[in-house]
Gaussian input, Z-matrix of N, CA and C with variables (Angstrom, degrees):
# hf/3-21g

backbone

0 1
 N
 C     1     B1
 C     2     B2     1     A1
 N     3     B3     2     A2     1     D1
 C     4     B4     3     A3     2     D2
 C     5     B5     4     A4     3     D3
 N     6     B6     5     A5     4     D4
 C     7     B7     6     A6     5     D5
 C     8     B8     7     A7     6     D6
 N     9     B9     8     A8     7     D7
 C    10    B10     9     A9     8     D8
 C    11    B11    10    A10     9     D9
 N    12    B12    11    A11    10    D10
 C    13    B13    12    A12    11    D11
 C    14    B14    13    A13    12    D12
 N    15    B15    14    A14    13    D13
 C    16    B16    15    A15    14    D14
 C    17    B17    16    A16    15    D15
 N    18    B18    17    A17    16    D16
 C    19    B19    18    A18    17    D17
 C    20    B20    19    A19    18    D18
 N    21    B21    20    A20    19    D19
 C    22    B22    21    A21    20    D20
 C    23    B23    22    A22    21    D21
 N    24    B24    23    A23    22    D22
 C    25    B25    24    A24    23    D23
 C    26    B26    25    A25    24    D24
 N    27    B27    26    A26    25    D25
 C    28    B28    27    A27    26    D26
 C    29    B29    28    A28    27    D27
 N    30    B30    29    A29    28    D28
 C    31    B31    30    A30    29    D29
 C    32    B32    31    A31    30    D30
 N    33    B33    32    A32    31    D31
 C    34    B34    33    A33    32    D32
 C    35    B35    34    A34    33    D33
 N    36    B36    35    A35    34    D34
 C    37    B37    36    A36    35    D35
 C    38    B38    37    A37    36    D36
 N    39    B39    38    A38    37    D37
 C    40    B40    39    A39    38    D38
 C    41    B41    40    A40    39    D39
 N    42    B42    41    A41    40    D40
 C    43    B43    42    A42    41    D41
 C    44    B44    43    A43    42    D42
 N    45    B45    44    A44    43    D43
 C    46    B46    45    A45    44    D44
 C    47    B47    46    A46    45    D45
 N    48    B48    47    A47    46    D46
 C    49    B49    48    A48    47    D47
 C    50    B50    49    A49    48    D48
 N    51    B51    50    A50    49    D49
 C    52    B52    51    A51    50    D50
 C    53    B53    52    A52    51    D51
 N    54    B54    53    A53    52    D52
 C    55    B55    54    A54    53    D53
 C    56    B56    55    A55    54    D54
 N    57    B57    56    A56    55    D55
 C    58    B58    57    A57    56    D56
 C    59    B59    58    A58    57    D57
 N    60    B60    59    A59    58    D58
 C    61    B61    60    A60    59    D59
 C    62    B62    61    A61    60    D60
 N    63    B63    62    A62    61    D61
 C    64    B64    63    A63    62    D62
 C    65    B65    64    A64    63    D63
 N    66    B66    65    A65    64    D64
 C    67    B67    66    A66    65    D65
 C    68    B68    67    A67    66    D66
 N    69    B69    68    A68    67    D67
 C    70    B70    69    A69    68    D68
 C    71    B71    70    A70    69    D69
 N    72    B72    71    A71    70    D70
 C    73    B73    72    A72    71    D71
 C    74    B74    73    A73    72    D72
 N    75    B75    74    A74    73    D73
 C    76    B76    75    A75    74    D74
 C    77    B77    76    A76    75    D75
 N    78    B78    77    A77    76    D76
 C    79    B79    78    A78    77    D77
 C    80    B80    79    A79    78    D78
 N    81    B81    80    A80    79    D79
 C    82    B82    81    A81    80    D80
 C    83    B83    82    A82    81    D81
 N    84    B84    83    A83    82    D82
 C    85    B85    84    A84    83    D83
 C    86    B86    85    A85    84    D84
 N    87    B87    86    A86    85    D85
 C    88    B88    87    A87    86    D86
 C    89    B89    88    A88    87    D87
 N    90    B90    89    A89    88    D88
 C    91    B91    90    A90    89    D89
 C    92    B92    91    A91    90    D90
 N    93    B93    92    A92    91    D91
 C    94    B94    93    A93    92    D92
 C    95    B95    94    A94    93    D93
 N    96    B96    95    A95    94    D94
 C    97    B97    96    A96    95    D95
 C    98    B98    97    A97    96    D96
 N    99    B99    98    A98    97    D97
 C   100   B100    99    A99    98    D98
 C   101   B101   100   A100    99    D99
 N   102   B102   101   A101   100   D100
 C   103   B103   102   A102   101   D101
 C   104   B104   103   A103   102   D102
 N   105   B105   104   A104   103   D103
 C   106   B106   105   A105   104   D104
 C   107   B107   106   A106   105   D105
 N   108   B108   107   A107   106   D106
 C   109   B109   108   A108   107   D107
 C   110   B110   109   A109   108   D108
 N   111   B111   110   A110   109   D109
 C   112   B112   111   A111   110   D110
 C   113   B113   112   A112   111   D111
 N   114   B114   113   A113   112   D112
 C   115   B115   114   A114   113   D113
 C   116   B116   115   A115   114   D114
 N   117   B117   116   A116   115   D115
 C   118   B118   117   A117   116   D116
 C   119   B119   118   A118   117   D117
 N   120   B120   119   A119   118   D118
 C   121   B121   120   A120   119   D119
 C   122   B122   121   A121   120   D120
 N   123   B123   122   A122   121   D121
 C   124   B124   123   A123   122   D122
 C   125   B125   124   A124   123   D123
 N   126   B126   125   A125   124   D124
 C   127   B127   126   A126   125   D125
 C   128   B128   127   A127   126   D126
 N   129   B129   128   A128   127   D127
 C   130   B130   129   A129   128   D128
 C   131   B131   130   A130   129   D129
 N   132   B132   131   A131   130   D130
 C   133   B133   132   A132   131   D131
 C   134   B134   133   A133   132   D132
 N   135   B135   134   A134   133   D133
 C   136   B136   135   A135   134   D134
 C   137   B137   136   A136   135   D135
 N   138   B138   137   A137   136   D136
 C   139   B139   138   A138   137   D137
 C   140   B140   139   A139   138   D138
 N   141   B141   140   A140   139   D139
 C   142   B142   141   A141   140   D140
 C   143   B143   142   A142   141   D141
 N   144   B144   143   A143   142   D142
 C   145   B145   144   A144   143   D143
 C   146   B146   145   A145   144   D144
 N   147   B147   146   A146   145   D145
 C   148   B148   147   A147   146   D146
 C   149   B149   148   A148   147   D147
 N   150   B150   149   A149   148   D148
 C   151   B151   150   A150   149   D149
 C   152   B152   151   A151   150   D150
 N   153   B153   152   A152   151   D151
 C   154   B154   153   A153   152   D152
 C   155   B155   154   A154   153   D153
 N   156   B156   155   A155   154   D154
 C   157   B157   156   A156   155   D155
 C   158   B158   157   A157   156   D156
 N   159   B159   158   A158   157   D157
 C   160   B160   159   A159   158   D158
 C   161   B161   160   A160   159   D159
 N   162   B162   161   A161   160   D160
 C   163   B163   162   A162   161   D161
 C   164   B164   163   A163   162   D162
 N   165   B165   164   A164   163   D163
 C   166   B166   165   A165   164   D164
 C   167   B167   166   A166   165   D165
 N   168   B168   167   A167   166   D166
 C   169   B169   168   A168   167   D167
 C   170   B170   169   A169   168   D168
 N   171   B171   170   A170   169   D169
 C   172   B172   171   A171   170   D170
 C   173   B173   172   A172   171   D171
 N   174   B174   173   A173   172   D172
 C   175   B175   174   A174   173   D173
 C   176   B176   175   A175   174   D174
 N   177   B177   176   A176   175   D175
 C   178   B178   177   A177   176   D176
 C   179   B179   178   A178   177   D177
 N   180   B180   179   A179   178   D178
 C   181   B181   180   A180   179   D179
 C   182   B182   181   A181   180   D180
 N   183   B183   182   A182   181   D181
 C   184   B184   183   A183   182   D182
 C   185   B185   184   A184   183   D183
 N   186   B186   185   A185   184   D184
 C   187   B187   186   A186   185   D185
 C   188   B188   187   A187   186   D186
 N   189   B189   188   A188   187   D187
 C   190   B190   189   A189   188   D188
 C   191   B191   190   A190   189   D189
 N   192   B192   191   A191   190   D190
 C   193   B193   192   A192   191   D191
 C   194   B194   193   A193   192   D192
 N   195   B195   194   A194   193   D193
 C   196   B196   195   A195   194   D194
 C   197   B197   196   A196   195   D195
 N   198   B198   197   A197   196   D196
 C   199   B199   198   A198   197   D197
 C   200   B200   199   A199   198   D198
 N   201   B201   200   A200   199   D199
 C   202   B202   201   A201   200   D200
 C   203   B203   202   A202   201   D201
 N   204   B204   203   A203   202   D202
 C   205   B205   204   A204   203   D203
 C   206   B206   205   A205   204   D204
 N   207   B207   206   A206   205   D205
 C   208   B208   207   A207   206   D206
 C   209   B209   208   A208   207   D207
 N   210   B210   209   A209   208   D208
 C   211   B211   210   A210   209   D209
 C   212   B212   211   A211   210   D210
 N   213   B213   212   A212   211   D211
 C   214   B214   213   A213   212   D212
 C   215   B215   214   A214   213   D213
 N   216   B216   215   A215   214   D214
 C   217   B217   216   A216   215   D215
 C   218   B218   217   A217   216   D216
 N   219   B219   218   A218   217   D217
 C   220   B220   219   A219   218   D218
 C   221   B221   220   A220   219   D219
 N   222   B222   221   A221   220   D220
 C   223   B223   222   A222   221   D221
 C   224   B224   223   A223   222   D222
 N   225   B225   224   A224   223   D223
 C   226   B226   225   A225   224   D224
 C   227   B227   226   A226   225   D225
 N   228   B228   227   A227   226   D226
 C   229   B229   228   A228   227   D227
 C   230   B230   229   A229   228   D228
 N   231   B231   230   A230   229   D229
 C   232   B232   231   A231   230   D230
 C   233   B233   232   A232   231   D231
 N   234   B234   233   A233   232   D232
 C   235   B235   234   A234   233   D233
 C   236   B236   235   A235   234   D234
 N   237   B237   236   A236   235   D235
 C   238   B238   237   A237   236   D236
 C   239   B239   238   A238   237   D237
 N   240   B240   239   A239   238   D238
 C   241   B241   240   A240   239   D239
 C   242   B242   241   A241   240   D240
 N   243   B243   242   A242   241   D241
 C   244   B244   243   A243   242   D242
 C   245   B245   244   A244   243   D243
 N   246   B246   245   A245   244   D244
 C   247   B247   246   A246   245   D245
 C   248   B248   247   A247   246   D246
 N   249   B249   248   A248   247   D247
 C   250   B250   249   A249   248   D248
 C   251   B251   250   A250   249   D249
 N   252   B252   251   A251   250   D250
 C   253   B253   252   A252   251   D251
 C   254   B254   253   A253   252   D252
 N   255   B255   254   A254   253   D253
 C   256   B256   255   A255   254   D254
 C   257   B257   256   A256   255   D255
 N   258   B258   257   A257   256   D256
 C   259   B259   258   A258   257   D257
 C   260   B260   259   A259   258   D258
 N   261   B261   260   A260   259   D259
 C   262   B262   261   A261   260   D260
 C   263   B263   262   A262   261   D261
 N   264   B264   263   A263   262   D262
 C   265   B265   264   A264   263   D263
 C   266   B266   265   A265   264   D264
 N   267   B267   266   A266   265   D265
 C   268   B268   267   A267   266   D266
 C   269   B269   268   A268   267   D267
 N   270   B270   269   A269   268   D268
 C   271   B271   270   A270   269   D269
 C   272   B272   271   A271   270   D270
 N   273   B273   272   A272   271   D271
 C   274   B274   273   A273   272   D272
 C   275   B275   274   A274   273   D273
 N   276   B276   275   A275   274   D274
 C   277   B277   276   A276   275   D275
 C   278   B278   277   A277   276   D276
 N   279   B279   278   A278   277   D277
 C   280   B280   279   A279   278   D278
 C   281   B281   280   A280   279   D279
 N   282   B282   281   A281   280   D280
 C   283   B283   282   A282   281   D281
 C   284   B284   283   A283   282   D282
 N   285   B285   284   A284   283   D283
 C   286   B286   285   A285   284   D284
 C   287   B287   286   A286   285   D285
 N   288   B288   287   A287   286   D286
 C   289   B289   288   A288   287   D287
 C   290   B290   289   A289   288   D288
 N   291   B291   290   A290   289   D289
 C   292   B292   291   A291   290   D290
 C   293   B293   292   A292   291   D291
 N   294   B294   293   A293   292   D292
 C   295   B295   294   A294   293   D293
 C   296   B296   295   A295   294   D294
 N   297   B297   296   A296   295   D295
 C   298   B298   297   A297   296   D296
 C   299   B299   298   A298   297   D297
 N   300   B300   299   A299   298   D298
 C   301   B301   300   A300   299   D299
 C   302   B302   301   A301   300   D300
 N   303   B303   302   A302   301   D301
 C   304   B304   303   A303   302   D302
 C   305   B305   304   A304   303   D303
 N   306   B306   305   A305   304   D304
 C   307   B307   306   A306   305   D305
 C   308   B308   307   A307   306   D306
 N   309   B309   308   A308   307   D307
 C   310   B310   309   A309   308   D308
 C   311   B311   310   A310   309   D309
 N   312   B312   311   A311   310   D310
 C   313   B313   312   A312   311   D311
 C   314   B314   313   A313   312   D312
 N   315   B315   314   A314   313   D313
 C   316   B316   315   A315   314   D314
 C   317   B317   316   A316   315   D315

   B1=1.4360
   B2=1.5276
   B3=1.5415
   B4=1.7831
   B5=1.1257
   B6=1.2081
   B7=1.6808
   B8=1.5917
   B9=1.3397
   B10=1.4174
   B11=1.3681
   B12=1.2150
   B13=1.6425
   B14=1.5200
   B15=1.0367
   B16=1.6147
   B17=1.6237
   B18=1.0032
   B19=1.8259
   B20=1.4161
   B21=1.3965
   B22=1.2834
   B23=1.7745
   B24=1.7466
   B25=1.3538
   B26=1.8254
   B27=1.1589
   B28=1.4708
   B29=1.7801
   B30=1.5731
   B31=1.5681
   B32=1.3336
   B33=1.5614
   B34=1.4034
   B35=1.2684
   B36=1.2904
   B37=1.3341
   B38=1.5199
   B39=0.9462
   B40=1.4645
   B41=1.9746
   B42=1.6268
   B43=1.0593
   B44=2.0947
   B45=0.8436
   B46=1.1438
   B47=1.4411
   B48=1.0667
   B49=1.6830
   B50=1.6357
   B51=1.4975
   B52=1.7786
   B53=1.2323
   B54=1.5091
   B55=1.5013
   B56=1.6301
   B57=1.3088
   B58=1.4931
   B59=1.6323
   B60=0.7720
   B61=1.7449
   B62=0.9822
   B63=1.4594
   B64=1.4080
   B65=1.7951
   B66=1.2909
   B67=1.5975
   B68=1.8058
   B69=0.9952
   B70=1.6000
   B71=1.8355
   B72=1.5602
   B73=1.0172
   B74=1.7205
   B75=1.5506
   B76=1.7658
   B77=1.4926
   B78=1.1372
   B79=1.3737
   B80=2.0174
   B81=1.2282
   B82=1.4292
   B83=1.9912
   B84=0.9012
   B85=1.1723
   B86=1.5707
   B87=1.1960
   B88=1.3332
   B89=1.4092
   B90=1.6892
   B91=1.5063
   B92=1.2218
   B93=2.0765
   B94=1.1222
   B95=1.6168
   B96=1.4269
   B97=1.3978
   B98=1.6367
   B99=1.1045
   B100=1.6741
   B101=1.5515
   B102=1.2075
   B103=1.8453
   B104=1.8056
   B105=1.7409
   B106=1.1823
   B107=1.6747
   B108=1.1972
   B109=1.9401
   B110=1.3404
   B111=1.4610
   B112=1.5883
   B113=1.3831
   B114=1.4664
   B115=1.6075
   B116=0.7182
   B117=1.4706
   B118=1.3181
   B119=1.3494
   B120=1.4744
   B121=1.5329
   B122=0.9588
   B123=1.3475
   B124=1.2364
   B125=1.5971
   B126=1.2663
   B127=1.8759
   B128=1.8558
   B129=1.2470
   B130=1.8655
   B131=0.8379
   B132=1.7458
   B133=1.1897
   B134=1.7349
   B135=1.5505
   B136=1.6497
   B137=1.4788
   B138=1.3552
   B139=1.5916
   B140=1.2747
   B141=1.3534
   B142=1.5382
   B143=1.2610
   B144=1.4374
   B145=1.4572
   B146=1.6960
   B147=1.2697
   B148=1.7658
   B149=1.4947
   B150=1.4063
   B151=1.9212
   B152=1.4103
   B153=1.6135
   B154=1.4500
   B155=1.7824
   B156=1.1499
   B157=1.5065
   B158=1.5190
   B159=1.8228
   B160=1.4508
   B161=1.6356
   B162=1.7740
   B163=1.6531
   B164=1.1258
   B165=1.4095
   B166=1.6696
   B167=1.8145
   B168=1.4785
   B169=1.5709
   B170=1.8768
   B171=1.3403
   B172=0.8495
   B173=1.5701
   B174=1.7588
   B175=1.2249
   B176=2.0367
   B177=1.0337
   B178=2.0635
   B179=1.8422
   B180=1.2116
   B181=1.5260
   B182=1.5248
   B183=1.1326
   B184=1.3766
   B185=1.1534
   B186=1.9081
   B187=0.9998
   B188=1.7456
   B189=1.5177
   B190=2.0242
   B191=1.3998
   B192=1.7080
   B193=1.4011
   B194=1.5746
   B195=0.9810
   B196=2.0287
   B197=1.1934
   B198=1.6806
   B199=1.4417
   B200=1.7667
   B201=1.7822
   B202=1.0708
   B203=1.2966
   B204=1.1748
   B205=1.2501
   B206=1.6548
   B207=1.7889
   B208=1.3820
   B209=1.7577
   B210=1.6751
   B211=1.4930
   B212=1.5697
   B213=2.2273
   B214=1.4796
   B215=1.5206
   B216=1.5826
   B217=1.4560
   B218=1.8174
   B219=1.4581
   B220=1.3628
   B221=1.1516
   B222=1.6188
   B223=1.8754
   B224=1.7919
   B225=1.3920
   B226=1.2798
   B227=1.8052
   B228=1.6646
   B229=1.5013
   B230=1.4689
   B231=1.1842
   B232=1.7892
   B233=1.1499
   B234=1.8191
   B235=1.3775
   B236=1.8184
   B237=1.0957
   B238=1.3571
   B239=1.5494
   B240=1.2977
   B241=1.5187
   B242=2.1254
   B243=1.3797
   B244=1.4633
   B245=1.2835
   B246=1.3721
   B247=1.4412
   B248=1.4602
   B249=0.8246
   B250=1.6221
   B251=1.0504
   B252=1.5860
   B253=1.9362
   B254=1.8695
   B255=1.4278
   B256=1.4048
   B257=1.1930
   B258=1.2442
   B259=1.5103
   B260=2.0287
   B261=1.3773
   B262=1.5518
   B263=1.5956
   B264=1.6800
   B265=1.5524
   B266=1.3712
   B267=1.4610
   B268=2.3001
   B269=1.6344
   B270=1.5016
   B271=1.3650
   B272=1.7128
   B273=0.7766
   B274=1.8864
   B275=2.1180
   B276=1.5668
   B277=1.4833
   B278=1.6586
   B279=1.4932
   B280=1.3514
   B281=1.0015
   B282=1.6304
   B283=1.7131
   B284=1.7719
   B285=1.6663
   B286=1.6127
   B287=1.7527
   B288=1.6005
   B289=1.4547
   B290=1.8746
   B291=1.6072
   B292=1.6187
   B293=1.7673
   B294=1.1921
   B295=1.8074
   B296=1.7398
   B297=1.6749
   B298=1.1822
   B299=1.2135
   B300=1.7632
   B301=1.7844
   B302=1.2535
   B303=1.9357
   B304=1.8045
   B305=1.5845
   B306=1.2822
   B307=1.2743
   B308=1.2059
   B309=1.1243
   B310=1.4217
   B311=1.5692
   B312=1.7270
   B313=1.2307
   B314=1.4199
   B315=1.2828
   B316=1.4995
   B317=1.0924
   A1=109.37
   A2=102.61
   A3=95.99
   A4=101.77
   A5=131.79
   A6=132.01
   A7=114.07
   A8=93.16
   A9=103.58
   A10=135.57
   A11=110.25
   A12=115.26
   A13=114.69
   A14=104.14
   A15=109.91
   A16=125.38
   A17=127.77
   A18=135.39
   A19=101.86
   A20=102.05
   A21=119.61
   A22=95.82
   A23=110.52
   A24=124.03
   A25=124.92
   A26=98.30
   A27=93.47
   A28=101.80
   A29=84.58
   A30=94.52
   A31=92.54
   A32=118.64
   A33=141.06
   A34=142.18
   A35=112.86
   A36=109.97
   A37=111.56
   A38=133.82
   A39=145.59
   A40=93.28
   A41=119.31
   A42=103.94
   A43=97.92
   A44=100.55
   A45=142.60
   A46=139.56
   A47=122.57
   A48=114.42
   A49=112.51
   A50=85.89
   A51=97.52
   A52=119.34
   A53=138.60
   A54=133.45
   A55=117.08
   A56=108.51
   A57=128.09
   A58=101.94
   A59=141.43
   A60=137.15
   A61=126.88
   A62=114.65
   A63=130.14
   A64=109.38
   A65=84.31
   A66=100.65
   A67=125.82
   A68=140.25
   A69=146.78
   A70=95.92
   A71=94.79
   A72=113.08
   A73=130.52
   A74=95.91
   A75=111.90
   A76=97.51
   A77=128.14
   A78=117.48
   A79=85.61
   A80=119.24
   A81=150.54
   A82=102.67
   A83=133.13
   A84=140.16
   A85=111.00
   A86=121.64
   A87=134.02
   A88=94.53
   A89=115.40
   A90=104.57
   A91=117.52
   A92=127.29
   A93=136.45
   A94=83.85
   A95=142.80
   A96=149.40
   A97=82.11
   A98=107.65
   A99=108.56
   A100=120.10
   A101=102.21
   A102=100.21
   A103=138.16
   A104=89.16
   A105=113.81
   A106=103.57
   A107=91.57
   A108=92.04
   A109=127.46
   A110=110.26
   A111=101.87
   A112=99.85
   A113=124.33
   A114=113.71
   A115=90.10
   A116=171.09
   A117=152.59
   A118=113.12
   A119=109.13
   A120=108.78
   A121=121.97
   A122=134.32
   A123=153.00
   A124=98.35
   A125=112.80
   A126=112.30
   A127=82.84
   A128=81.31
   A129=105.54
   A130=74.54
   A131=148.60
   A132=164.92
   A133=96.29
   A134=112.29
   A135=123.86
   A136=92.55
   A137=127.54
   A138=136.76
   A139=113.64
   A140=126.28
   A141=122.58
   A142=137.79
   A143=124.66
   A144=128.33
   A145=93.81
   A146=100.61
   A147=131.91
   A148=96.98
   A149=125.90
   A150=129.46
   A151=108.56
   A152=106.67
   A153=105.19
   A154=106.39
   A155=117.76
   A156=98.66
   A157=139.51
   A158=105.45
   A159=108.28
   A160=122.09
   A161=112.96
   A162=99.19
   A163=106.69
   A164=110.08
   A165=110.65
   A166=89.56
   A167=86.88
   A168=87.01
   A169=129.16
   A170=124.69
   A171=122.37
   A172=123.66
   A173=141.21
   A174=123.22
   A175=106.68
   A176=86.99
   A177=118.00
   A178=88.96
   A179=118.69
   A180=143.70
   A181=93.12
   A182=130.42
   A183=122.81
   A184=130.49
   A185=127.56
   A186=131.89
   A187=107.97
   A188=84.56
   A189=99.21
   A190=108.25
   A191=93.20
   A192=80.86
   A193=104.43
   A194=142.37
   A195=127.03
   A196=107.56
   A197=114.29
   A198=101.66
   A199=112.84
   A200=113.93
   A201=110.97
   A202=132.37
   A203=148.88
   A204=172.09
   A205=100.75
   A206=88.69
   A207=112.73
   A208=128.32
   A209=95.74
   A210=100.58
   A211=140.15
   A212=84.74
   A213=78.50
   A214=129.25
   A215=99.57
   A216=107.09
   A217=116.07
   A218=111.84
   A219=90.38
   A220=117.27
   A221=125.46
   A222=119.46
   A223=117.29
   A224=115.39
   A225=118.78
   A226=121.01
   A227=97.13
   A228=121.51
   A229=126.84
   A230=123.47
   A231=127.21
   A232=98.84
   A233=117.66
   A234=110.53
   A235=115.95
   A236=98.58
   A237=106.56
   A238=135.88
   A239=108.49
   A240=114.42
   A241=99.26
   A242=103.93
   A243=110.94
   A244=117.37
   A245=120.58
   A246=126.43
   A247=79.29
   A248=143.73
   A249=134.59
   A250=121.50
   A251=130.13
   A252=109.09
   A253=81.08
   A254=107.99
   A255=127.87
   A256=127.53
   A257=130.27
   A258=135.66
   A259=111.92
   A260=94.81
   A261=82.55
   A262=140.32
   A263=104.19
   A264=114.59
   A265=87.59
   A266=122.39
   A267=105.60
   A268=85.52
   A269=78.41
   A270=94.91
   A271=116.63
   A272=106.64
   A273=107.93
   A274=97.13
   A275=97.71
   A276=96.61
   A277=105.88
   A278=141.10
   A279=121.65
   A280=114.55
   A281=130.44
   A282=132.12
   A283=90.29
   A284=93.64
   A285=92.47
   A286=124.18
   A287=105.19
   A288=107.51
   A289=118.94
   A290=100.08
   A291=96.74
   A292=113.09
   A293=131.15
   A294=123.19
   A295=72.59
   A296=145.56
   A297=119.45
   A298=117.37
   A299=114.21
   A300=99.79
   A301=152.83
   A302=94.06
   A303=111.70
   A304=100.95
   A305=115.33
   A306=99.71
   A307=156.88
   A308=116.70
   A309=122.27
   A310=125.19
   A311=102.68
   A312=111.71
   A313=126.82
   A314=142.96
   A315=133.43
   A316=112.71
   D1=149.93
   D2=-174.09
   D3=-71.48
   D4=178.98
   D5=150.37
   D6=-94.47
   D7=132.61
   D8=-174.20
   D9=-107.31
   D10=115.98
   D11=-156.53
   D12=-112.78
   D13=-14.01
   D14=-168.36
   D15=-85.31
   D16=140.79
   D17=166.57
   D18=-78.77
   D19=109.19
   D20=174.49
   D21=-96.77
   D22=125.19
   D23=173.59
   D24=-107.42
   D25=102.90
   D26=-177.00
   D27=-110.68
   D28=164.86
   D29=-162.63
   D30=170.22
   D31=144.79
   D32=179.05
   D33=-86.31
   D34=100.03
   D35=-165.53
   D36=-97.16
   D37=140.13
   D38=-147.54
   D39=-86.74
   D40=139.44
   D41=177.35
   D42=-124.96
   D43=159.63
   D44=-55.44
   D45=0.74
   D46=150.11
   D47=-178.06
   D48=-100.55
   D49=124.81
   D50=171.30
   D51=12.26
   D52=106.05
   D53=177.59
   D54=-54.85
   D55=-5.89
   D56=-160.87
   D57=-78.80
   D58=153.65
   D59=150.38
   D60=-24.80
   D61=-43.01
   D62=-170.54
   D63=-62.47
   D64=-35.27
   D65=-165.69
   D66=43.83
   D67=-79.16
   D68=-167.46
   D69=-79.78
   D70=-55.70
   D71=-175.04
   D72=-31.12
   D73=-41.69
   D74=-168.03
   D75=-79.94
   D76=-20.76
   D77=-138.08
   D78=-97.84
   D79=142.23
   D80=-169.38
   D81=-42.93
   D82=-60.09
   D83=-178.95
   D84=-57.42
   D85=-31.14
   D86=-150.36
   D87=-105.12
   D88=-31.12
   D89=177.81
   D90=-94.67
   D91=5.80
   D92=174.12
   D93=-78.29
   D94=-60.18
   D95=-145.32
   D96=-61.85
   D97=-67.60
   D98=-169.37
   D99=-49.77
   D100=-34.96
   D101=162.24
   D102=-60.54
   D103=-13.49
   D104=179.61
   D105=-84.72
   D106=-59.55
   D107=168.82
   D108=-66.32
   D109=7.59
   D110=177.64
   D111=-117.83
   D112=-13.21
   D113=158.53
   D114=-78.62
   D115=-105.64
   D116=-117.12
   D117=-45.37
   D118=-45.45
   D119=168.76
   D120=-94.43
   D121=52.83
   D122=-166.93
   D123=-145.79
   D124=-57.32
   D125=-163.01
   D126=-148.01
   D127=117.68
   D128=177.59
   D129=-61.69
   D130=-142.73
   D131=111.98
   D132=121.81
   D133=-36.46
   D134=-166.03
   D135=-39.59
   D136=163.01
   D137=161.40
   D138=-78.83
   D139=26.03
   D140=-177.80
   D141=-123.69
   D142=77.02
   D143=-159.66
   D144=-95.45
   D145=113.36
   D146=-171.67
   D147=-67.24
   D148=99.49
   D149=154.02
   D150=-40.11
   D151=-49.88
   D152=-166.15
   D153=-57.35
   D154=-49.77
   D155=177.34
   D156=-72.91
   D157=6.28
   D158=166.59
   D159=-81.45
   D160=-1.72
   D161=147.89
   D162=-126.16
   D163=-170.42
   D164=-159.39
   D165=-87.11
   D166=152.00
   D167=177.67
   D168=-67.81
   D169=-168.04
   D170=-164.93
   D171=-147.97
   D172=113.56
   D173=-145.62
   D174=-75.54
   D175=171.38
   D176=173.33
   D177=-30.12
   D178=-58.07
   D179=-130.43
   D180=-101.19
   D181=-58.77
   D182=174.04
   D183=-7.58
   D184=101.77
   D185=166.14
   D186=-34.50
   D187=140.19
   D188=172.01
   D189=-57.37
   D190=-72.34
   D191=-152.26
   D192=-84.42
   D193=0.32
   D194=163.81
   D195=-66.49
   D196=-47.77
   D197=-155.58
   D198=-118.17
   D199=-41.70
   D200=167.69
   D201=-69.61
   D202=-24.57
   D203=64.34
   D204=74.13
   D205=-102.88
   D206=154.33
   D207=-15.02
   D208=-61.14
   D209=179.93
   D210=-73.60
   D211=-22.12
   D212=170.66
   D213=-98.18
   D214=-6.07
   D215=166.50
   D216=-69.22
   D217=-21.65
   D218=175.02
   D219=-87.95
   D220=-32.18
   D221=156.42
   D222=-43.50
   D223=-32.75
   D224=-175.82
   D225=-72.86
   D226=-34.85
   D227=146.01
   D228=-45.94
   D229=-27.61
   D230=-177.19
   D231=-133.19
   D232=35.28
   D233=154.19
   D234=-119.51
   D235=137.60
   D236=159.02
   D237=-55.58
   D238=-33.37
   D239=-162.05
   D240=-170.44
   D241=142.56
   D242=174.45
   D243=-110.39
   D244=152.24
   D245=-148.43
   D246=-110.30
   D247=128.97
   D248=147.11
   D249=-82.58
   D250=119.26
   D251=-173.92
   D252=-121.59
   D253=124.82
   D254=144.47
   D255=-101.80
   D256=130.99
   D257=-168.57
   D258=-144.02
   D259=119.08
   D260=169.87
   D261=23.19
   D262=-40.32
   D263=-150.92
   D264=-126.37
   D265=-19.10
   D266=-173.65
   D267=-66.28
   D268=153.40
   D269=175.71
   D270=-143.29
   D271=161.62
   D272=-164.03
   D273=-53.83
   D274=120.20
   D275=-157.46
   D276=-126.45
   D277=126.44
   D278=179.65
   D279=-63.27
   D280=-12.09
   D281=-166.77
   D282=-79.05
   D283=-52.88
   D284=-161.14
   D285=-72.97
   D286=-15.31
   D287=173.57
   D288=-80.73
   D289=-31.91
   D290=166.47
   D291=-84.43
   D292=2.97
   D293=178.19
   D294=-92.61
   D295=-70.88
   D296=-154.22
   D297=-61.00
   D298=-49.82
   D299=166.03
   D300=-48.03
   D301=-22.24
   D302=164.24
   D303=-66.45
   D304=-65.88
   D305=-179.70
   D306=-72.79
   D307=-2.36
   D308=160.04
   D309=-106.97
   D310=28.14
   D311=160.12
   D312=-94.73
   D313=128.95
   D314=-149.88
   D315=-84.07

C-alpha cells in the first residue's frame, strides 16, 4: 500500500460550471479550497499537503466516469484524511456523495 499523506478536499461545485472563464473556479466552495492552498503558500509549516496536486489536473468538461471518477479515487487513495468544505451553496451532489463514500470506505 502507498503511504498516505495527503488532505484530500472535497466540496461542490455547481454543474453546470460558471459561464464565466473562471468556470469551477468562481463558484463558493472552490474558493474556500483555494484559501486552504494559499496558506499553505503563505507559511510552509500550514498542515496541508494538497492530494489534488499529486495528479495532473483535470478540465470543467471531463467525462465522470473515464476521467473524473478514476482521478479522484486515486488522490483519495494517497490521502490520509478529507477536508470537507460545506458552504451555504453545496448542495446534495453525485461527484460529492461518491468522493465521501470512496473515502471513508476501508
Amino acid at each position: 500500500m502507498a503511504y498516505r499523506s495527503g488532505n484530500y478536499s472535497a466540496f461542490y461545485v455547481a454543474e453546470p460550471f460558471n459561464a464565466s472563464a473562471l468556470g469551477a473556479h468562481a463558484t463558493k466552495d472552490f474558493c474556500y479550497y483555494n484559501m486552504l492552498r494559499a496558506w499553505k503558500g503563505k507559511e510552509a509549516s500550514f498542515p496541508f499537503n494538497d492530494s489534488h496536486d499529486k495528479t495532473y489536473n483535470v478540465r470543467d468538461g471531463s467525462n465522470w466516469e473515464t476521467t473524473l471518477k478514476p482521478r479522484l479515487r486515486e488522490r483519495l487513495r494517497s490521502s490520509k484524511n478529507i477536508v470537507l468544505i460545506l458552504s451555504t451553496n453545496t448542495a446534495n451532489s453525485r461527484a460529492l456523495r461518491e468522493e465521501i463514500d470512496y473515502g471513508i470506505k476501508p
